[in-house]
DOKOL-915302 format. One record per residue (C-alpha): residue number from 1; z, y, x negated. Coordinates in steps of 0.1 Angstrom, whole numbers, padded with zeros to 4 digits. Each point is the difference from the previous one (the first is absolute). Example, Ala and Ser with C-alpha at 12.3 -4.5 7.8 and 13.67 -1.06 7.14 Angstrom:
<recs>
n, zz, yy, xx
1, 0078, -0045, -0123
2, -0007, 0034, -0014
</recs>
This chain:
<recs>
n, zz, yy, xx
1, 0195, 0070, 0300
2, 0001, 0017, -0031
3, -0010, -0025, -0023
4, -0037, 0005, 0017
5, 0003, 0034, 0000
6, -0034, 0011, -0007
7, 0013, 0022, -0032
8, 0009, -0031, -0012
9, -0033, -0015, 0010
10, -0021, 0029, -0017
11, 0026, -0009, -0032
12, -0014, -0035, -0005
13, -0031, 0008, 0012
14, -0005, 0027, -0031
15, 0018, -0031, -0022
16, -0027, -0024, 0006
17, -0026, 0026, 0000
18, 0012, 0013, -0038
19, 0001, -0041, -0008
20, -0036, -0003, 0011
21, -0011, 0033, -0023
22, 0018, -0014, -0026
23, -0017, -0037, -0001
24, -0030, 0016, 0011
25, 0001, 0027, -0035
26, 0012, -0023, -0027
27, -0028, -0028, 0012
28, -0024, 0027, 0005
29, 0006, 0010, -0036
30, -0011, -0030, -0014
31, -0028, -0007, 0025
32, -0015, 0035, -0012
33, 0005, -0009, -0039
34, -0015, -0037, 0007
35, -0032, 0016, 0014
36, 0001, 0030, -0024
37, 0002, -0027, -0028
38, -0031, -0022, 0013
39, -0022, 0025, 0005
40, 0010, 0018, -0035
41, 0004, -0030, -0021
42, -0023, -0030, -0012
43, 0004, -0032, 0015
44, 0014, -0017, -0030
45, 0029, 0031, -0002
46, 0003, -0002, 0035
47, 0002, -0036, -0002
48, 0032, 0005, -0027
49, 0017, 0023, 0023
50, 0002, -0028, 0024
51, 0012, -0026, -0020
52, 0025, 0024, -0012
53, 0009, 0009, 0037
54, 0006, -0036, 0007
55, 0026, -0003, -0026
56, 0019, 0035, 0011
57, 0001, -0015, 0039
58, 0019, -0032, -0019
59, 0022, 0023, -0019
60, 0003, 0021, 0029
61, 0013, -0034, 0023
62, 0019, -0012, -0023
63, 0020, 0035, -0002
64, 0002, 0005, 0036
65, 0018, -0034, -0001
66, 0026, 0009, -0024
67, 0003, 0037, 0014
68, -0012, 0011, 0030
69, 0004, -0026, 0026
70, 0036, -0007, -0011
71, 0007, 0039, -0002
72, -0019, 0004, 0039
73, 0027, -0027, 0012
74, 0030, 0009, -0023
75, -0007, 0039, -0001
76, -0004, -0004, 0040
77, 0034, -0020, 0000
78, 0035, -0002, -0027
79, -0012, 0025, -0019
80, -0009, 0027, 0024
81, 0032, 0019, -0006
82, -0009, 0007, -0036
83, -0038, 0004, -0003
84, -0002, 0019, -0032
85, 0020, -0017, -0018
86, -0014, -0036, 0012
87, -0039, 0014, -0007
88, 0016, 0012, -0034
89, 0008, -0036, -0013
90, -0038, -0010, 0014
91, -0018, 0023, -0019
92, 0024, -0013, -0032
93, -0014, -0035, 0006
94, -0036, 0016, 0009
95, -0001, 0012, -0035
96, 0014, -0033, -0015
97, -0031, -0018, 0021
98, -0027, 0018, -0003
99, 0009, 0009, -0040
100, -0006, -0039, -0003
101, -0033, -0002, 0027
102, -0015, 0026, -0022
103, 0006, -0022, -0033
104, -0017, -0027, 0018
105, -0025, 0016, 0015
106, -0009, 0014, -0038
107, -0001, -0035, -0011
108, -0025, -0008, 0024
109, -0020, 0024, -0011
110, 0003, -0010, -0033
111, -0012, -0034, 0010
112, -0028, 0016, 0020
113, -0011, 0019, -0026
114, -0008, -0032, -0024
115, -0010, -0024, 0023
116, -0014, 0019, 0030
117, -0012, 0035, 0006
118, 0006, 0032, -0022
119, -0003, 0024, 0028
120, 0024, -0023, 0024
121, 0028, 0000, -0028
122, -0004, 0037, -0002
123, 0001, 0002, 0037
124, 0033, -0023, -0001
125, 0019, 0018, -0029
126, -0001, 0037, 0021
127, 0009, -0021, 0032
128, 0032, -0011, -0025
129, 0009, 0034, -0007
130, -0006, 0013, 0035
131, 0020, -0030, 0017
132, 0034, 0009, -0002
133, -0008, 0038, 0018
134, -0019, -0019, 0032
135, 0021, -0025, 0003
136, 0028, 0030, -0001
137, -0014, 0014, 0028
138, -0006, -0028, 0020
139, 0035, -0002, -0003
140, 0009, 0033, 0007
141, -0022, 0007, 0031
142, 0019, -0032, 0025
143, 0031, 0018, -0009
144, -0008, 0028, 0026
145, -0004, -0023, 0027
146, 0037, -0014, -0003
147, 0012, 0034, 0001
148, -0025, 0002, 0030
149, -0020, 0034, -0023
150, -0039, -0018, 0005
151, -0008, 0037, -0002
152, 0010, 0005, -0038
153, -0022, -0029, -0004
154, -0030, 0013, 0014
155, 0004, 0034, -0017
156, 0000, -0026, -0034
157, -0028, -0018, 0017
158, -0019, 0034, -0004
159, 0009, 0011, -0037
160, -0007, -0035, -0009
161, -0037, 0000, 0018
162, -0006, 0035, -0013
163, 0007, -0005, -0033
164, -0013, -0035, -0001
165, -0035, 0011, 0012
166, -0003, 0030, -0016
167, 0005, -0009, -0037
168, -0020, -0030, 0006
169, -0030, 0026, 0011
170, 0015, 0025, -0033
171, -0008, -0034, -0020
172, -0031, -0010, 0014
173, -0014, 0045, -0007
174, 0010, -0009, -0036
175, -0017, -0031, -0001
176, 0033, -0022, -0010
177, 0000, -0018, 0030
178, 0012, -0037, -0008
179, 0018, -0030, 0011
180, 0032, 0007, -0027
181, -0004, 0040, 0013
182, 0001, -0006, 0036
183, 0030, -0021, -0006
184, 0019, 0027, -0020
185, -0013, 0025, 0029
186, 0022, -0027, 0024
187, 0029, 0002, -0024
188, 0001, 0040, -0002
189, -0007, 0005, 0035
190, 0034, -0026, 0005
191, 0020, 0015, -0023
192, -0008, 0037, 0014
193, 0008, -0014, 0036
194, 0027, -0019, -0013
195, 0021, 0027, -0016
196, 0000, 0020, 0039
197, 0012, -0031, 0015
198, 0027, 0000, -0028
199, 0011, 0033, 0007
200, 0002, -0003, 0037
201, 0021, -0033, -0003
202, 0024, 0011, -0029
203, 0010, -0035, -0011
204, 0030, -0005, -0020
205, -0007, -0026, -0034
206, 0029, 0004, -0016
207, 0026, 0003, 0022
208, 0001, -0040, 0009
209, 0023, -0021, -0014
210, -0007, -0034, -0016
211, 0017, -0016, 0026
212, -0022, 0016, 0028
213, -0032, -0002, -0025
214, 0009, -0042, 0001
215, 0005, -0001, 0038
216, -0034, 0015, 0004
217, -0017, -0025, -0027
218, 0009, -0026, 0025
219, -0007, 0011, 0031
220, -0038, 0005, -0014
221, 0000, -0030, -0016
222, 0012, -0021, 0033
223, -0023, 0018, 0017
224, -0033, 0001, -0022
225, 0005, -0039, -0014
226, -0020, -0010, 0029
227, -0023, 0030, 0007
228, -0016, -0002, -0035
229, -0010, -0036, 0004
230, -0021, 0009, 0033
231, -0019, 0028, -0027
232, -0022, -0019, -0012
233, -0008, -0020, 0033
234, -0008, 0030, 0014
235, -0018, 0019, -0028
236, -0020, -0032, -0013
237, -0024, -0003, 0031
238, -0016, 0036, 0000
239, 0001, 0008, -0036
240, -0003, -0031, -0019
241, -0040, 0001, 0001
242, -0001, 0034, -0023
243, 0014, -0022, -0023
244, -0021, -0032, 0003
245, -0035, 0023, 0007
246, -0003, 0008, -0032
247, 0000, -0031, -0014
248, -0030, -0004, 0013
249, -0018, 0027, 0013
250, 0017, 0029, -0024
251, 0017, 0032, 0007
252, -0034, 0016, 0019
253, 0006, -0028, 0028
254, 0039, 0017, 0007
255, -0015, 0032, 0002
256, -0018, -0011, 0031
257, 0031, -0017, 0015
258, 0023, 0027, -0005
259, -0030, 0023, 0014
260, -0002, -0017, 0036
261, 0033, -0009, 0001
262, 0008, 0041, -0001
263, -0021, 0006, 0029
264, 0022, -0028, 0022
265, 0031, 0019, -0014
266, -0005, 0023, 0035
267, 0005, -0030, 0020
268, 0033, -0016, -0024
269, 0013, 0033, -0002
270, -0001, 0007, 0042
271, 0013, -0036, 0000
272, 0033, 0009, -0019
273, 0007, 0029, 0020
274, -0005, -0023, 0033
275, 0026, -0025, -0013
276, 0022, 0034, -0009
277, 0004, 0006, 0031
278, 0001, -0035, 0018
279, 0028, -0010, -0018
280, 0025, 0021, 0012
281, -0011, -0005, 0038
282, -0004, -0039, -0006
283, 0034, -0005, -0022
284, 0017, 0021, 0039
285, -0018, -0022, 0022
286, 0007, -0034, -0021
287, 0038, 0009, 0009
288, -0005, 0014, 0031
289, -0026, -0026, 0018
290, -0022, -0024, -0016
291, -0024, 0002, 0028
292, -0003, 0035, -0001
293, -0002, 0000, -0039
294, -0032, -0026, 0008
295, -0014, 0020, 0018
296, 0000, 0034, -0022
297, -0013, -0026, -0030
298, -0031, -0008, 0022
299, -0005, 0039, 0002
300, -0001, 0007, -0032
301, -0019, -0034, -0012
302, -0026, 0013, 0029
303, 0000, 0037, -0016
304, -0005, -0014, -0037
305, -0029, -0022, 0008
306, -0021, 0024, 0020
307, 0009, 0031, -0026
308, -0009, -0024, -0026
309, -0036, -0014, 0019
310, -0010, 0035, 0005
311, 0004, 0011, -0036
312, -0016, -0033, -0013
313, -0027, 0007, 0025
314, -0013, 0031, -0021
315, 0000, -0021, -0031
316, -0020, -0029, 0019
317, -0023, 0030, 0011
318, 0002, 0026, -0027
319, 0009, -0018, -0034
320, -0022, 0020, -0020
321, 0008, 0037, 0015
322, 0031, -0012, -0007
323, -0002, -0010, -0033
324, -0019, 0031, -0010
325, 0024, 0024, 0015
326, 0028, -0012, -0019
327, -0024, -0006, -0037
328, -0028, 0016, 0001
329, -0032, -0029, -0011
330, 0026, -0022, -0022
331, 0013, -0025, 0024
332, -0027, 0002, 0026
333, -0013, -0034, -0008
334, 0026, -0016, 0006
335, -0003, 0009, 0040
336, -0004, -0035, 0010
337, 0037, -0013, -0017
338, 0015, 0028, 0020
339, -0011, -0015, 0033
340, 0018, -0035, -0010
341, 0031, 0023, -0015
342, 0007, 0015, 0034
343, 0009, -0030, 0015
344, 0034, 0005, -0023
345, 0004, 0032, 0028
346, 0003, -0022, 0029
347, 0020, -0025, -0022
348, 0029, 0019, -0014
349, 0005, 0022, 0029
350, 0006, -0032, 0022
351, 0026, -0014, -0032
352, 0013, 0038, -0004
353, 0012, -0003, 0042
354, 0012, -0039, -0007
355, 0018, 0005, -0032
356, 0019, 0031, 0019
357, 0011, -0024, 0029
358, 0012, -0025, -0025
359, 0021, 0031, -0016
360, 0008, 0014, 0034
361, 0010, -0039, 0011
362, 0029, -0004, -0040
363, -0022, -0022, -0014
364, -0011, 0011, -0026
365, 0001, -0037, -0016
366, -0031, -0009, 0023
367, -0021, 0027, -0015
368, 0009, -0014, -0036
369, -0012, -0034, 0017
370, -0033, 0016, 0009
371, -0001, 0019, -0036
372, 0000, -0036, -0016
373, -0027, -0011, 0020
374, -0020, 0026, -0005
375, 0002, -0003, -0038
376, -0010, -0034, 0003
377, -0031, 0008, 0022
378, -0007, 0025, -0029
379, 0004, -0024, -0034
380, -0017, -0033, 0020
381, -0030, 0021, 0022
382, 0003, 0035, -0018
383, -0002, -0006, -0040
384, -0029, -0023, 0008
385, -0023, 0020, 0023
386, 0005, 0027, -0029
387, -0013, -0024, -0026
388, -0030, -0008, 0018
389, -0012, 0031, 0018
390, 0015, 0028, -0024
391, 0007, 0032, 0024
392, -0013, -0014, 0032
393, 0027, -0028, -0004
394, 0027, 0019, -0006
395, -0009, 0021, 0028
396, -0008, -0030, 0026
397, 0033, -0023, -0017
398, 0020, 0037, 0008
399, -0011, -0002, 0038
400, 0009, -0037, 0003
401, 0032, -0001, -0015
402, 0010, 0033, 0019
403, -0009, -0022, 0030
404, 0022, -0025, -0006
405, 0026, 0021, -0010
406, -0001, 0016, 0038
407, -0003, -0037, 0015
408, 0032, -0011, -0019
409, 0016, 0031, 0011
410, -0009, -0003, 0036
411, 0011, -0038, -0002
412, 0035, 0007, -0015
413, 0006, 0027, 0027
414, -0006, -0026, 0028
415, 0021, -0021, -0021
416, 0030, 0024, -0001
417, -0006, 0008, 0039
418, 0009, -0032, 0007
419, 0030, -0004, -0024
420, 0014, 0036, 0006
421, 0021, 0023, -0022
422, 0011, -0017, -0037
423, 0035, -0010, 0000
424, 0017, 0031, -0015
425, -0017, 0022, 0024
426, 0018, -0020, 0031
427, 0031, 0000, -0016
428, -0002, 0033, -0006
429, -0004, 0006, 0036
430, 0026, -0021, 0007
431, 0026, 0017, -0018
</recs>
């Protein structure tokens, strides 16, 4: 048969293969700058970068909600016929969004700046200025997987990384290294990465009418009304304590969070290409044979939890090689939190496998279940261990909850074994 032809194999075999670069260079990117920026930086600017990186991942969600998930689905879909002009009236209501994120975000930093931390409010103010240009390419880069182009988007992967990295290291020569720099750094890097995405697209603003600009308002809207309230259910549990840490422990104690929470970014980040490539072979399995689909779920739950036991084995047994490789003497102390940490390896690599069945399985309303039990688990156990025990409670509150979050997961797939396929997806089959 042609369709397995293996031309056609080695096709979609380069596909995935460009995906995997691509993830691999735009996370890379900021895995590099994170450790570039703890080793370089003092713990209290350190500290500010982080708090200001918790607020870009909300900004980031809530702009993915609006944007990117509807455009993946609708871009994929009705308006596949006329791309260009469809990603023209997007980046129309990108800039109407992300003009009024930025004036909020400078507010913020007003309010930091009187009430809270001079350097954080500096750090915030660039991050409002830089916004709109990485949430731009955020944008930009999914677009080349609905046209099925994941190369373009690793060659942007690598002007972003190189240019990213390298004025970070130009800054840190000239000694003008900072929170609010490395921010602007992100927003130039996005911009120059940005514009070649732009030009390979060659989308068409001002060709739509207001007709077609109104039909495409709704279709976001319809979609995003209920994406953007599971935002903050799932943001809340793994930033929410570089907010309440200072509080009490001051901007110092996010340094060290943000610090050991880099190093387990290996583990996250092999965990997100996992579930990139699960889905696909668990969503064809779901609708060929549930058994079958069972049993590839057990493969990859298997492969997760011994990849992530070995690599939380060398932090069990090497925490402060570790530590040292990636910051020199600063964050060596701290050997004994990383220990506790990796247990969030083993953790979220089990939820990352669970949460893809669940997707894999249409139902995606049982992982905003779980997302609501999770954020419980982190205002009722979380908040409070961080009160009392400063880092080491944020750290043993973010094991716990991630726990639970993988229990309530594996319970809600047993659940939705039992009951089968959600309504729409049977009738769908019926028809």
């Amino acid at each position: 048969m042609q369709y397995f032809s293996s031309e056609r194999i080695w096709r979609w075999a380069q596909k995935a293969g460009f995906a995997i670069a691509d993830q691999g260079l735009f996370s890379g990117s900021h895995f590099v700058v994170n450790l570039m920026l703890a080793r370089w930086l003092t713990p209290v600017e350190f500290g500010a970068f982080a708090f200001s990186v918790s607020i870009l991942l909300l900004v980031i969600s809530v702009h993915n909600a609006i944007f990117t998930d509807p455009m993946m689905v609708f871009g994929s879909g009705r308006y596949r016929g006329n791309l260009p002009q469809y990603l023209g009236i997007l980046l129309l209501g990108h800039c109407v969004v992300t003009s009024v994120m930025a004036l909020i975000l400078a507010a913020i930093a007003y309010a930091v700046f009187h009430f809270f931390s001079v350097q954080t409010a500096k750090a915030i103010l660039a991050l409002a200025v830089s916004c709109p240009f990485i949430l731009l390419l955020f944008l930009l880069r999914r677009v080349f997987y609905i046209r099925l182009d994941p190369a373009s988007a690793a060659v942007g992967g690598a002007a972003y990384l190189f240019v990213l990295v390298g004025s970070g290291y130009c800054l840190h020569v000239a000694n003008a290294l900072s929170p609010s720099s490395a921010f602007l750094c992100m927003g130039l890097s996005a911009l120059i990465t940005s514009l070649f995405f732009l030009y390979r697209l060659r989308p068409t603003p001002l060709r739509s009418p207001v007709s077609e600009i109104t039909t495409v308002c709704r279709d976001h809207y319809n979609y995003c009304r209920w994406t953007l309230a599971a935002v903050a259910v799932g943001w809340l549990p793994t930033n929410i304590y570089y907010f309440v840490l200072p509080l009490w422990k001051g901007l110092a104690a996010i340094a060290v969070l943000k610090a050991l929470n880099t190093v387990l970014q290996v583990s996250f980040q092999t965990n997100a290409v996992l579930a990139l490539l699960a889905t696909p072979l668990l969503s064809r399995r779901f609708n060929e044979d549930k058994g079958k689909m069972f049993l590839l779920a057990r493969t990859f739950l298997i492969l997760a939890v011994i990849a992530n036991a070995v690599f939380y084995g060398f932090l069990l047994i090497f925490p402060k090689q570790i530590l040292g490789l990636f910051y020199g003497a600063r964050y060596v102390d701290a050997y004994p939190l990383l220990r506790i940490m990796g247990l969030l390896a083993i953790s979220t690599g089990f939820s990352a496998v669970m949460g893809t069945v669940l997707r894999a399985m249409e139902r995606p309303d049982r992982i905003f279940q779980c997302s609501v039990v999770t954020l419980v688990a982190t205002l009722t156990i979380g908040i409070p261990l961080t009160a009392h025990a400063g880092v080491e409670g944020a750290i043993m509150a973010n094991v716990i909850v991630s726990c639970i979050n993988g229990i309530s997961l594996f319970v809600a797939y047993s659940i939705s074994m039992r009951q089968g396929s959600p309504a729409s997806t049977r009738l769908g089959r019926a028809g």
